[in-house]
N, C-alpha and C positions, 0 to 999 in steps of 0.2 A: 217535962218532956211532952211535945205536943205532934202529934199525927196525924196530917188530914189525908183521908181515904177520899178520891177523886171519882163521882161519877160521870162524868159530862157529854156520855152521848146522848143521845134523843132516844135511839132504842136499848132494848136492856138485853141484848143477846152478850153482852161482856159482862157484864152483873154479876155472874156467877164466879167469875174468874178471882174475883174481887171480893165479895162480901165476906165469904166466908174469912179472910183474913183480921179483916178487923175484927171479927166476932169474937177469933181467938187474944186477937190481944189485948181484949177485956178481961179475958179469964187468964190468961196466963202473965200479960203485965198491967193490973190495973190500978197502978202506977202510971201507966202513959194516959194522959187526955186523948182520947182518941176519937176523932170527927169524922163524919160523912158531909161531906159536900156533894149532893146529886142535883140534876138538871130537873127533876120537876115529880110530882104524885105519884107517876107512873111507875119511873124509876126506884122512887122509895118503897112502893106498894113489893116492887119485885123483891130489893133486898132485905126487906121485911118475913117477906115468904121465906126466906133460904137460911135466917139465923132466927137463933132459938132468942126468948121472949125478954129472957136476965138480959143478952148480951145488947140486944134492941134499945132496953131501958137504961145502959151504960152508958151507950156512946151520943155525943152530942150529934145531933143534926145539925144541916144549914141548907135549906134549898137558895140555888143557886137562879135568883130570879132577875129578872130583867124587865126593866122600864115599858111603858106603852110605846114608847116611839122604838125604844131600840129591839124589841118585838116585834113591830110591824115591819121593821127597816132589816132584821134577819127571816121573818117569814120569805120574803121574796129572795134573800141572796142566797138562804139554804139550798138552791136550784142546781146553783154553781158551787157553791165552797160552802166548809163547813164555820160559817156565821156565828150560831145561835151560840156553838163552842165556845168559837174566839169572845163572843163580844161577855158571855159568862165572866170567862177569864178577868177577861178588864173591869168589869162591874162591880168585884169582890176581892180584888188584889188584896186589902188589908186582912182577910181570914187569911190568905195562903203565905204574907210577910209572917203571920202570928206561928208559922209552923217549922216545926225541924227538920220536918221531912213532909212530903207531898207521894201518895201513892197513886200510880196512874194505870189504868190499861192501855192507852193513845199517846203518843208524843205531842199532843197542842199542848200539853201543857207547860211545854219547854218553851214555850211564849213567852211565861211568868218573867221568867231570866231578866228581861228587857222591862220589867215595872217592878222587881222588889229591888228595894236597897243593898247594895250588896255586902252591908257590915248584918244585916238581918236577911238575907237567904238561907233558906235552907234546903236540905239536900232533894232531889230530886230521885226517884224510884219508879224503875218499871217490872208492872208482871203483865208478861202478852197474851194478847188474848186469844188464846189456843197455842200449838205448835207444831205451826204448817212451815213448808219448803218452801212458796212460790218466793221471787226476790225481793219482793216489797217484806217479808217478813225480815228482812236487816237494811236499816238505814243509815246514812251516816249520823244522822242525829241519837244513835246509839252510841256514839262514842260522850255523848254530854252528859247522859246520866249516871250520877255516880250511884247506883246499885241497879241492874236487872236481877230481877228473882225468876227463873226459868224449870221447866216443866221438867229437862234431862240434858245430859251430858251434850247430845246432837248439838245447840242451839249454843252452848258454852263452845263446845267446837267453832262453828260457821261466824260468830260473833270474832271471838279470838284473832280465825282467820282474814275478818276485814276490819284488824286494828283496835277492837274494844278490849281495853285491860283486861287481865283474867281475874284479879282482882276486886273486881269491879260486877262480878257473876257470881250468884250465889244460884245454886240447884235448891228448888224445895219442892220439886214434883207438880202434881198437878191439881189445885183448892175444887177446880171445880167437879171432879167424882166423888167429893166426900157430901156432898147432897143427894148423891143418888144410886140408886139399886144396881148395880152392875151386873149385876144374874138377872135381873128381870125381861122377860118377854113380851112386851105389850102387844095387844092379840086385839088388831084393826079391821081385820074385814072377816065377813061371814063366811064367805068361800075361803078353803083351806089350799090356797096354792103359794110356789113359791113368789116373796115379795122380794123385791127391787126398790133400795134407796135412791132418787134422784136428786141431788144436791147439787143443783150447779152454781156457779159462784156470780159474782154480779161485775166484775172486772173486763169490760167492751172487747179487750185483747183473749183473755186466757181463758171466759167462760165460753161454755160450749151452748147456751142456752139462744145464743143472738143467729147463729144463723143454723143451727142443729135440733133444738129443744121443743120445739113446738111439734118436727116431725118424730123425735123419739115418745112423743106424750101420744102422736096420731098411729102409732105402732102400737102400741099397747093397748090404743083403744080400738084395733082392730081386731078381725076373725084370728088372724094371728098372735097376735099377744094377750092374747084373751088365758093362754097359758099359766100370766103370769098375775099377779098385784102389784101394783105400782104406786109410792109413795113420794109426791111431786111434793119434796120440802129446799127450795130454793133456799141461798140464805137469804138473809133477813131482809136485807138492804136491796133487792134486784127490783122487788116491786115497790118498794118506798117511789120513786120517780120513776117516770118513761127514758130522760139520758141520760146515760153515764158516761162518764169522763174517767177517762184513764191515765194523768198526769203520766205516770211512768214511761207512758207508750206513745203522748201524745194521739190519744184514740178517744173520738167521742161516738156515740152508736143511741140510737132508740130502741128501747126493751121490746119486743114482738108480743104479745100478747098469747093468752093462752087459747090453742082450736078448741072450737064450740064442741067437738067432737069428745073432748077429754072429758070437759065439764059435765059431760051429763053420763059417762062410763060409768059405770057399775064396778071395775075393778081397778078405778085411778080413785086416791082419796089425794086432794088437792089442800095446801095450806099453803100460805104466802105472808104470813103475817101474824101468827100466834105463837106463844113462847113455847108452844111444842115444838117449834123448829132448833131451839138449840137448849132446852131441858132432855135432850137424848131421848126421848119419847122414838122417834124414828129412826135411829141408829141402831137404839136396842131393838126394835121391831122385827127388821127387817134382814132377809136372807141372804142378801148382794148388796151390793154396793156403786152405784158411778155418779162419779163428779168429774170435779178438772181439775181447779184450784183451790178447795177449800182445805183447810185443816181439822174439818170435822171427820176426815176420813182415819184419824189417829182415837177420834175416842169412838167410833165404828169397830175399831179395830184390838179394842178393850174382850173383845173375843173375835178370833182370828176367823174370817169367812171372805166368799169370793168377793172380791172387787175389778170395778173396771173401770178405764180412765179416758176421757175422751178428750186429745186434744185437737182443738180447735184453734189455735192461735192466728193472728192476721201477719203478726211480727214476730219472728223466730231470733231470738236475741242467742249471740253464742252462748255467753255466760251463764244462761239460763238451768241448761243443764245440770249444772251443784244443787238448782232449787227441786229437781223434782224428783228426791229421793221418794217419796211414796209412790211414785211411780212403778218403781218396782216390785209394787205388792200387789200388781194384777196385769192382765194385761191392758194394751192401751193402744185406741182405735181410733178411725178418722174419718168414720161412716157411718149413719146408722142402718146400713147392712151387714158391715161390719159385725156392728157389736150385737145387732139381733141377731145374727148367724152360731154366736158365739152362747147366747143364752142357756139355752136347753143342756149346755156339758157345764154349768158353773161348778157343779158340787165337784165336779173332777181339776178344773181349773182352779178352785178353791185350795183344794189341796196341793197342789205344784208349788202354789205361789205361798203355803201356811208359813214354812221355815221363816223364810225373810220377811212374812209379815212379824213372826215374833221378836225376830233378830230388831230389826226397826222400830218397832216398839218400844223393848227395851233402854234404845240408844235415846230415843225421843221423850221418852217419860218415867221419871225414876218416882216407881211408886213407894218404896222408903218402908223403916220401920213406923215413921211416926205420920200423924197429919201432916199434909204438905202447909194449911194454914198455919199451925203453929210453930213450923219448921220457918214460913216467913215470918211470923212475927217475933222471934229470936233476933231473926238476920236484922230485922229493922232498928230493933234493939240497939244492935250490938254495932253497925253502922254509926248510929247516934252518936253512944257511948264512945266512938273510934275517934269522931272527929273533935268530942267536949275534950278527948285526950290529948290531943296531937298539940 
């Protein structure tokens, strides 16, 4: 029985989601040949850091490298589409024919389909990376794979409801909290005021950062917001390029850049590009909460405090609606007068909204008796074994 663990993005904010699974299924079936296939040093270094040392010297490696030319030839297309991915894919098709199953955080890998032979396919697995509402969190290309391993019930629901067998869902909670402190407080600035997570998302349509974020950064670094601390952790991907492209929405937009005014504040600490944006470093940190679209607003929410939500959309799609259950775990503005208006009562608004933040939680992430890792690596198991039967 052979497993390949899938890294293949560029950045390693889904890393987490991920590694920890394989680790476990060294220790609990090593019996499986279990592989990592990652995109490159980077990516390795990270999930190197996140599993212990035995399970590191178990699994086989395989970086996932690519030619001079076909290198050069994805340097420039990464602008527009995800390239460096795809051409991965194609570069290394005989490791992924060699496997029973493929574990992925991203759907490219449903590419494969189209280059392995189909008497030597094997089964295809997702675990998503986080467990956000927005509607790009379900694709139709979730009905291809035959297992999602999923964070709670919520996402077993909303899948179901657009057609993916229930069969086909297996709940193992959430791999990525078992790397990290969940009580801990990490204590970023010297003045003792209340902090503010700013998380906005990097999606042209739904982030609030393209035409709102620059004057929420220039609030904070005024005589007014001088109240507060301010923790500017975008995700990952917003400052990777200047445009983004919003397939979904047919929406392309140029990222704004950050006022000269923040950058040099005393009570904005500013990160755009290190792995403290999604090792929880600033989730735990911090006393509030606003974003738009991300799904880190559920592991913020790993201890219930105020949040607030800013939508900003260009395109108001009806449907949308089902996706923005976390919505209702604060409130949600369309100003930022609004939402600075709103600041100074958060501890009070905090509390209003705790109930459904916990109720929400719950539905979204089943934290279980057991590791959620080891809880997937049963499932992948036992997947296998389902089909060597049939």
């Amino acid at each position: 029985m052979r497993v390949v663990f899938l890294f293949n993005h560029d950045a390693a904010h889904q890393v987490a989601h991920l590694a920890g699974i394989a680790a476990a299924m060294t220790r609990t079936h090593p019996e499986v040949k279990t592989v990592i296939a990652y995109a490159g040093p980077m990516i390795r270094t990270r999930i190197e850091g996140l599993i212990d040392e035995k399970s590191a010297g178990a699994i086989r490696w395989h970086e996932l490298t690519l030619g001079p030319i076909a290198r050069t030839a994805a340097g420039v297309l990464d602008k527009v589409l995800p390239a460096s991915r795809l051409m991965r894919l194609r570069s290394h098709v005989p490791l992924f024919a060699s496997a029973d199953m493929i574990v992925s955080t991203e759907r490219t890998c449903l590419r494969l389909k189209k280059r392995i032979p189909a008497d030597v396919m094997p089964l295809f697995a997702k675990v998503p990376h986080g467990a956000g509402d927005r509607s790009v969190s379900y694709h139709p290309d979730y009905r291809r794979f035959d297992r999602s391993f999923v964070a709670g019930r919520k996402v077993v629901d909303q899948l179901v409801a657009h057609g993916v067998e229930p069969e086909k869902l297996v709940v193992i909670g959430y791999p990525k909290f078992e790397n990290i402190d969940l009580a801990a407080r990490p204590d970023l600035f010297d003045a003792k005021r209340p902090t503010v997570v700013y998380n906005p998302h990097f999606d042209p349509n739904l982030s609030s950062w393209y035409d709102h974020g620059p004057d929420i950064l220039r609030w904070f670094a005024s005589e007014a917001g001088q109240r507060f601390n301010l923790i500017f952790a975008p995700h990952v991907m917003l400052f990777r390029k200047e445009l983004h492209v919003s397939p979904e929405y047919g929406l392309a937009r140029r990222r704004p850049d950050i006022p000269e005014e923040a950058l040099t504040a005393g009570n904005i600490l500013i990160d755009t590009d290190s792995p403290r944006l999604f090792d929880m470093t600033y989730t735990l940190a911090a006393d509030a909460y606003l974003g738009d679209a991300s799904s880190q607003i559920y592991e913020f929410l790993v201890r219930p405090r105020p949040a607030f939500f800013f939508d900003a959309r260009r395109d108001v799609k009806a449907e949308d609606d089902e996706w923005h259950l976390f919505w209702e775990c604060g409130p949600v503005v369309r100003s930022v007068d609004e939402l600075t208006g709103m600041l100074p009562d958060m501890q009070a608004i905090g509390e209003r909204y705790r109930a459904r933040q916990e109720e929400l939680f719950a539905y979204t992430i089943d934290l279980g008796d057991r590791p959620a890792s080891e809880r997937a690596a049963d499932a992948i198991v036992k997947a296998i074994k389902d089909r060597a039967d049939r």
